[in-house]
N, C-alpha and C positions, 0 to 999 in steps of 0.2 A: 504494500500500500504506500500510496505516496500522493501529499500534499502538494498542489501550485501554489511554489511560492508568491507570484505574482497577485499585487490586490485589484488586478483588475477579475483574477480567475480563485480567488480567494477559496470560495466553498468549491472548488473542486478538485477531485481525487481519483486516482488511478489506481485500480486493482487488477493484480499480474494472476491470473487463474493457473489451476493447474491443465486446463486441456489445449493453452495455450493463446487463449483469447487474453485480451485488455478488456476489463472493465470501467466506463469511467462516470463517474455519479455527483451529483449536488449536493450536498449535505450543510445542515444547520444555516441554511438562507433565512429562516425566519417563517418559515410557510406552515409550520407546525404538524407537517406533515413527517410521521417516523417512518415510512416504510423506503423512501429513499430510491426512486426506481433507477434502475440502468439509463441514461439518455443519450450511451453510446457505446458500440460494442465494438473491439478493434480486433480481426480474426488473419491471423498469420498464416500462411500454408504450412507451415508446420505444427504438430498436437503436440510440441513438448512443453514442458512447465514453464512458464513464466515467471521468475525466481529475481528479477532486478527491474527497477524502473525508476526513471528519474525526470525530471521534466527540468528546461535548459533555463539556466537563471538569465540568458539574453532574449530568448521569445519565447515567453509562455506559453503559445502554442505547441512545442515541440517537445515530446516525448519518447523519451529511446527505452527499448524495452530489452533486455536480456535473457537469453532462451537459454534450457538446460543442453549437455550434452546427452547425448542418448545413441548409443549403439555403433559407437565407431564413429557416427555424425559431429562435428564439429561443434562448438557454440555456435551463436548466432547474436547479431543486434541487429533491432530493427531501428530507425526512427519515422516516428510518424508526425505528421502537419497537423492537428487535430482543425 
């Protein structure tokens, strides 16, 4: 899991799954809403775990995600433009 730091993207956060998807969510905006839905899914050609994520302290928008190795397969980063 991991925070934007940026306060224009404040309440949002990235969650690294294990089937290898990004999850990314709003939380605690004020809407009193606890259930929190997904309002963005980010799905890699690959199904290995997603185990690191950071989001870039120069554009907010960009988040590089870190994939497990698995079976001889190399690691992996992605970055995405959200």
């Amino acid at each position: 899991m991991c925070w934007n730091p940026s306060s224009d993207y404040k309440h949002c956060i990235a969650l690294g799954l294990m089937n290898g998807k990004t999850a990314l969510r709003i939380v605690g905006s004020g809407s009193g809403d606890r259930q929190y839905p997904i309002f963005k899914e980010l799905v890699s050609k690959c199904s290995r775990p997603c185990n690191a994520l950071a989001w870039s302290p120069l554009n907010p928008t960009w988040l590089a995600t870190g994939f497990e190795k698995h079976r001889g397969a190399k690691y992996s980063l992605l970055i995405w433009d959200i």
